[in-house]
C-alpha positions as a printed Julia matrix, in Angstrom:
350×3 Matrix{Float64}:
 -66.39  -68.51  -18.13
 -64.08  -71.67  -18.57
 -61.16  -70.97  -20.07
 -62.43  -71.65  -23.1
 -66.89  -71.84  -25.0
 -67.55  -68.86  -25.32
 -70.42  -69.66  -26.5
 -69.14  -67.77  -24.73
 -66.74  -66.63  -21.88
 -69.37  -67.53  -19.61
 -69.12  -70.38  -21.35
 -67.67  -73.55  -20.54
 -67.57  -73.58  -16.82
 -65.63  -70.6   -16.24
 -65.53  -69.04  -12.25
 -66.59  -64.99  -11.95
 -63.42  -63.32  -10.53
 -64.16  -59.96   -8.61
 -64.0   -57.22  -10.7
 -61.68  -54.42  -10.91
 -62.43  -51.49  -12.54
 -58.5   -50.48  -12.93
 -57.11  -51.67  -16.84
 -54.55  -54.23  -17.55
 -51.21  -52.8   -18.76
 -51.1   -52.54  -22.56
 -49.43  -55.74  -24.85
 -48.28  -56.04  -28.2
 -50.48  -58.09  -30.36
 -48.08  -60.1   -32.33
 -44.73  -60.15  -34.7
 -44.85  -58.66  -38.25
 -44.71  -55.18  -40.49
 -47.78  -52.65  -39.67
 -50.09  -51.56  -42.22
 -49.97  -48.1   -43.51
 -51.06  -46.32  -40.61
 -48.97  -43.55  -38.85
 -50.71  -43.84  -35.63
 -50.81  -46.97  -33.27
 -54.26  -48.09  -32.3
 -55.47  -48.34  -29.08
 -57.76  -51.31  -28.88
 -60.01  -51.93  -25.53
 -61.04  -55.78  -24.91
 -63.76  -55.89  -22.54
 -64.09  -59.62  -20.99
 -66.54  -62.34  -20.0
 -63.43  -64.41  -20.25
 -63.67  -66.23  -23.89
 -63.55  -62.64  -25.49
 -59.84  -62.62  -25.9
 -58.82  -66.35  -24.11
 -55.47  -65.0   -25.02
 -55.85  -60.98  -24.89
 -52.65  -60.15  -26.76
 -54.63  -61.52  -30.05
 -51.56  -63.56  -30.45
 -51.82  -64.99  -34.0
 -52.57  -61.74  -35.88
 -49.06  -61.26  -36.87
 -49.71  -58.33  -39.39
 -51.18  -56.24  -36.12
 -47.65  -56.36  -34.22
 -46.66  -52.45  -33.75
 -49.58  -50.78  -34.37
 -51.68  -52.45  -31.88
 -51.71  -51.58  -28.12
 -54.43  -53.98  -26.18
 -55.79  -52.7   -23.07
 -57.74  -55.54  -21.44
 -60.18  -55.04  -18.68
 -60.78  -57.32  -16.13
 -63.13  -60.89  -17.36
 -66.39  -60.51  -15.63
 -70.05  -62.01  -16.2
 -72.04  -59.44  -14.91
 -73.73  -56.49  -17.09
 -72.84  -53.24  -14.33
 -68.98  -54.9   -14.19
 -68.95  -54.71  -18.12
 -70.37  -51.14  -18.45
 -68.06  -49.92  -15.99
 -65.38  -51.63  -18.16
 -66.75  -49.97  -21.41
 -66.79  -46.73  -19.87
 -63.56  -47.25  -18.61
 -62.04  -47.93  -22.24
 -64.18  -45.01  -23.09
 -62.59  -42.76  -21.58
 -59.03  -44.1   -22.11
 -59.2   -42.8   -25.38
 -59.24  -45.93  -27.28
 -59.99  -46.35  -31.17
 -61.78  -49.52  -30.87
 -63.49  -52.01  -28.59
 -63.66  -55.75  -28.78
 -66.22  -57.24  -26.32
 -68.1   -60.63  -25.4
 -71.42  -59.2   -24.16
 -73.14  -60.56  -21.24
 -76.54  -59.45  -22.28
 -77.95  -57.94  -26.07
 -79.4   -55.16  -24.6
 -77.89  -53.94  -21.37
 -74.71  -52.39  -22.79
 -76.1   -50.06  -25.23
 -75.83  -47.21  -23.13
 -71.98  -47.53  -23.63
 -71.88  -49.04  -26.51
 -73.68  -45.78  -27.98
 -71.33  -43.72  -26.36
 -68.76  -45.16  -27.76
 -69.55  -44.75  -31.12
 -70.78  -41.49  -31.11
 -67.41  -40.5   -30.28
 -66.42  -42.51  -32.98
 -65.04  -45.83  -31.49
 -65.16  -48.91  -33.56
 -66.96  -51.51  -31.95
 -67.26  -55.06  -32.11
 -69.01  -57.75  -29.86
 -67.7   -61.29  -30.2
 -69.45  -64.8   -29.4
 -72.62  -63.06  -28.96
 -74.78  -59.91  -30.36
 -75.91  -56.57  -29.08
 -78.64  -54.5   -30.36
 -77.22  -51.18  -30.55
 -77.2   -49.93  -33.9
 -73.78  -49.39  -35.2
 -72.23  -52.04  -33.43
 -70.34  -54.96  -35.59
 -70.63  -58.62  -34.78
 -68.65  -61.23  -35.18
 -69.7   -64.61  -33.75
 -70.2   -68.25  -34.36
 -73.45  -69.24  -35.83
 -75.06  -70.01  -32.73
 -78.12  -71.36  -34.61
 -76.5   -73.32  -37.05
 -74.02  -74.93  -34.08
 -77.49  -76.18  -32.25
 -79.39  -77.14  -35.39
 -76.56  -79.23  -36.73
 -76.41  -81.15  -33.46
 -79.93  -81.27  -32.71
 -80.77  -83.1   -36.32
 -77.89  -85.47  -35.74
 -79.42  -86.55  -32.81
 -83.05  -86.83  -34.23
 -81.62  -88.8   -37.17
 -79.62  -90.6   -34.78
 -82.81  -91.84  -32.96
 -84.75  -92.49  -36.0
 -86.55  -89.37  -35.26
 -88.39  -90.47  -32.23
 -87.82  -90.2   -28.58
 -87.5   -88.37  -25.22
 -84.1   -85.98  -25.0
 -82.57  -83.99  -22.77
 -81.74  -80.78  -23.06
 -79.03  -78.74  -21.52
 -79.02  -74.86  -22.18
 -76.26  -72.09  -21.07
 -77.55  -69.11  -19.38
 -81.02  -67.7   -20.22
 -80.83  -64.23  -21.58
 -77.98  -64.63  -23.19
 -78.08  -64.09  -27.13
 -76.18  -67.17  -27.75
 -78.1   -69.19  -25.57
 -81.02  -67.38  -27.3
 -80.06  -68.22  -30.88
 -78.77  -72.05  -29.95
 -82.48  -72.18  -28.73
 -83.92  -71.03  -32.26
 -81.82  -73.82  -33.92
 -82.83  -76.36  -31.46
 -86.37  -75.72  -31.82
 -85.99  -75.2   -35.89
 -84.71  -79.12  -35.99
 -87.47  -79.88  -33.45
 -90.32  -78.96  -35.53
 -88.18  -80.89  -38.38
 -88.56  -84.28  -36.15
 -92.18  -84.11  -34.71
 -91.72  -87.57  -33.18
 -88.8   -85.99  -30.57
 -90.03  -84.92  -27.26
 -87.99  -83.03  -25.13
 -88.07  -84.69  -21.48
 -86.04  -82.57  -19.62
 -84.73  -78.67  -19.65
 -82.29  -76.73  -17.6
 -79.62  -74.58  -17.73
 -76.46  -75.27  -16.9
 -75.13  -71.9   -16.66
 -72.45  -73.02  -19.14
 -70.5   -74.35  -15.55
 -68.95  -77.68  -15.72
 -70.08  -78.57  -12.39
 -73.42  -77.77  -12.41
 -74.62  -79.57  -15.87
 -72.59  -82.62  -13.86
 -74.4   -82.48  -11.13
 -77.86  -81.44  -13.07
 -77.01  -84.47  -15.24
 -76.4   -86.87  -12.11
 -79.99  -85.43  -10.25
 -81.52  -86.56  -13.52
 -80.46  -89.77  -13.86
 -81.27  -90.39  -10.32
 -84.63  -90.13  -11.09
 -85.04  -93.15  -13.17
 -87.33  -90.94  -15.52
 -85.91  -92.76  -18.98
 -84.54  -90.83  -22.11
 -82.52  -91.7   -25.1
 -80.3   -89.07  -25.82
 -78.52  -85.23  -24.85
 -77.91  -81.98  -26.25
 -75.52  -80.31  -24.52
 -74.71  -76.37  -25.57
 -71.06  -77.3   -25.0
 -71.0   -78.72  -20.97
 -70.17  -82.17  -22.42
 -67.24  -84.33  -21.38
 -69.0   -84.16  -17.84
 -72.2   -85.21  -18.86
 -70.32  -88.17  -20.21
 -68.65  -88.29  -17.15
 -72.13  -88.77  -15.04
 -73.17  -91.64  -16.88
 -70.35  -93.52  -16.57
 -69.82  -92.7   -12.73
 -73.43  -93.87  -11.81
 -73.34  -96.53  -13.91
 -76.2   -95.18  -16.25
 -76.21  -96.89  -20.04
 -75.03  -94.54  -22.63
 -77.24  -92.56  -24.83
 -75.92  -91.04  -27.44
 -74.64  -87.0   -26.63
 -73.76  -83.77  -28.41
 -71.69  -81.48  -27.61
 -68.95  -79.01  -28.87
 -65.58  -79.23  -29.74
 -64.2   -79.21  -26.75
 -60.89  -81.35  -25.98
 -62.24  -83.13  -23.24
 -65.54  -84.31  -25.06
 -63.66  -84.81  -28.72
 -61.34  -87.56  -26.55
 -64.17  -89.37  -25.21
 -65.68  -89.95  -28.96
 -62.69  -91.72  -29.31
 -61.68  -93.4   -25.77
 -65.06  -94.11  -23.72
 -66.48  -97.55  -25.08
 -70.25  -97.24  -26.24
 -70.54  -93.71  -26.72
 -72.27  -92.45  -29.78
 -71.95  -88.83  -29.97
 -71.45  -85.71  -32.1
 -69.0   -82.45  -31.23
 -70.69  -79.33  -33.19
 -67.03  -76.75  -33.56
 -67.3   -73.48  -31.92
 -63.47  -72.08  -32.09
 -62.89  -69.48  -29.3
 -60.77  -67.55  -31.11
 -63.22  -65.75  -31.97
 -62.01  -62.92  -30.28
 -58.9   -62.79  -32.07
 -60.66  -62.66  -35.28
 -62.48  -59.81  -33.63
 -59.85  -57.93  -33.25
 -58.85  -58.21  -36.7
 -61.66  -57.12  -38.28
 -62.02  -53.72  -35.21
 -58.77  -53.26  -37.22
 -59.4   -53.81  -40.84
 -62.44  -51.33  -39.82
 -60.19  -49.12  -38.79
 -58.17  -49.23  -41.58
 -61.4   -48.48  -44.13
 -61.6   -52.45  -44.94
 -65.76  -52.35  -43.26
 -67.37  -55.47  -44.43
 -70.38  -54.37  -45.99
 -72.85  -56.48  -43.15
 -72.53  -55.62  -39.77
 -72.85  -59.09  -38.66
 -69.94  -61.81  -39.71
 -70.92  -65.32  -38.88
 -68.57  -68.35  -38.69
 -70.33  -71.34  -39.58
 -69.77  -74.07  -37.56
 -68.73  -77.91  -38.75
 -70.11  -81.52  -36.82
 -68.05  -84.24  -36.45
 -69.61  -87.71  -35.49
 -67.76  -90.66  -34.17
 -70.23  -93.03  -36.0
 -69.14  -92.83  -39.63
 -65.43  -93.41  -40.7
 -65.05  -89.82  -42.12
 -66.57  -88.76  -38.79
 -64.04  -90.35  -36.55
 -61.39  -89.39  -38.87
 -62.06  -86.14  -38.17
 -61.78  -86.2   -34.51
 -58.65  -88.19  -34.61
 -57.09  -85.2   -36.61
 -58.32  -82.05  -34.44
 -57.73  -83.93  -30.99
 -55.05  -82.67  -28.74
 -53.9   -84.42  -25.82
 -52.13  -81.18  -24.34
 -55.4   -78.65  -23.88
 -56.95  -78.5   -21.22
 -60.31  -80.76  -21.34
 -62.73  -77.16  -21.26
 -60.7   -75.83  -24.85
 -62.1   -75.86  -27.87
 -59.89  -77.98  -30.46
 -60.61  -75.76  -33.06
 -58.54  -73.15  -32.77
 -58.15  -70.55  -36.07
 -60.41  -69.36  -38.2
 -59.77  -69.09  -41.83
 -59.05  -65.39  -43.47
 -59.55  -64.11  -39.68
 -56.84  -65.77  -37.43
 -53.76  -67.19  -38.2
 -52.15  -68.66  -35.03
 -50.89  -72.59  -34.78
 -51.97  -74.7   -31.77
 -48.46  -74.26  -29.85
 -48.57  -70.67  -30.35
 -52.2   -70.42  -28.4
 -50.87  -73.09  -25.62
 -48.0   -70.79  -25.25
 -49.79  -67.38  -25.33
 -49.67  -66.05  -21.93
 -52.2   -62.79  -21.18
 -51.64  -59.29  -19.77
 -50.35  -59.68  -16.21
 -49.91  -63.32  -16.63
């Protein structure tokens, strides 16, 4: 995954790394009193990479000293993630916090687990086995809200191109539904073009640049969150601008302010979504279930075509993240970290 979007890990351009099976050494989780628990907790974070961008869950400050966070190695892969699981499994550990690769192909552990009576919770995307909690972005809301932009934006007619993650994938899955709910919203908007970019940076570039070679003409993107390179093609071939969506990434949010002529919308998709997993593995641990399985952080659009819309981006850009990080960073009643905290969070072994 980038080092991001999540969506996902995988998400946001981020390289596989070989896996190794061995764990991380354990890290504190962040300053403050414990709750009233007499034992520490021994939390497992299995990785695609924007599980835990910053594995200590630094901004939970109320976990410091009863948290230990074992984190296994990020990989994309289904057979690297169950080995993880099993892994944590047998470690011993009271919960599990993990950014599935697929819905379905982890349930084997995942069963195990909690059977034995591990909490767990997957993050940024869902899993079918019963029992498990979820905590995620709304997925379908994040497409849907930048779909209809764009239809409205184009008077609801015209050709668009759209620009998936990885098939399979429940995010990808759900960001389809929402696509395809504001599609049948706009009958006049055909879609022109469809691929997926894997969620890699360099490939929606490149997919982006093969397109526009062809001369085939469109009038607008949806990206699920490869963005400030798709903005990048057009300008390096020379292309006119069309307007683009994309997420809230710090690259993309800059150029809806900086690159003249571009009309676009970022949809938010914080990543710390994996922090505010690990709070709520905790507050389950501590009796505090919510009473759905499935907790859903809806997500917000900023345009940079309205005056409230650009004053929006002005406020959540940040010149010192990397271009593939989400600007959003916490999420209310789940995280509580500031911006410098989460540039200056470093990870087990780093």
């Amino acid at each position: 995954m980038r080092r991001s979007d999540p969506v996902t890990g995988i998400e946001r351009g981020i390289t596989p790394r070989p896996h190794r099976p061995e764990p991380v050494p354990s890290v504190r989780v962040g300053p403050g009193p414990p709750p009233a628990r007499e034992a520490r907790v021994a939390l497992g974070v299995a990785r695609v990479g924007r599980v835990v961008e910053h594995p200590s869950g630094v901004g939970l400050p109320e976990l410091e000293d009863h948290v230990d966070c074992r984190a296994a190695t990020p990989v994309q892969d289904s057979a690297g993630q169950l080995e993880d699981l099993n892994n944590l499994i047998s470690a011993g550990v009271n919960a599990i916090v993990l950014n599935p690769s697929n819905p379905d192909a982890l349930n084997s552990a995942i069963e195990t687990a909690i059977s034995k009576g591990i909490v767990v919770v997957a993050v940024d995307a869902g899993v079918t086995a019963p029992g498990a909690y979820i905590l995620s972005n709304n997925q379908e809301e994040y497409a849907y809200l930048g779909a209809k932009w764009l239809f409205e934006k184009l008077g609801g007619k015209g050709d668009v191109v759209y620009m998936r993650g990885i098939a399979g994938v429940s995010a990808d899955t759900d960001r389809d539904n929402g696509f395809k709910r504001a599609l049948k919203e706009y009958p006049g908007i055909k879609v022109v073009h469809e691929v997926f970019t894997g969620w890699q940076q360099d490939q929606g570039k490149k997919q982006m640049l093969d397109f526009l070679a062809t001369g085939i003409p469109f009038d607008g993107v949806w990206t699920s969150g490869i963005d400030n390179v798709i903005v990048d093609a057009f300008v390096e071939s020379g292309a006119p601008l069309v307007p683009i969506v994309g997420a809230d990434n710090a690259g993309f949010v800059k150029d809806l302010l900086t690159v003249k002529g571009l009309e676009g919308a970022a949809v938010t998709n914080p990543g710390s979504v994996g922090g505010a997993g690990i709070k709520l593995a905790v507050d389950i641990l501590d009796g505090k279930a919510p009473a759905d399985k499935t907790v859903l952080v809806n997500p917000v659009l900023w345009d940079n075509t309205t005056d409230a819309g650009r004053a929006q981006i002005e406020a959540a850009q940040n010149p010192n993240l990397s271009p593939e990080w989400p600007v959003s960073v916490s999420i209310p009643d789940w995280t509580s970290y500031s911006m410098d905290q989460i540039i200056a969070c470093k990870g087990p072994g780093e």
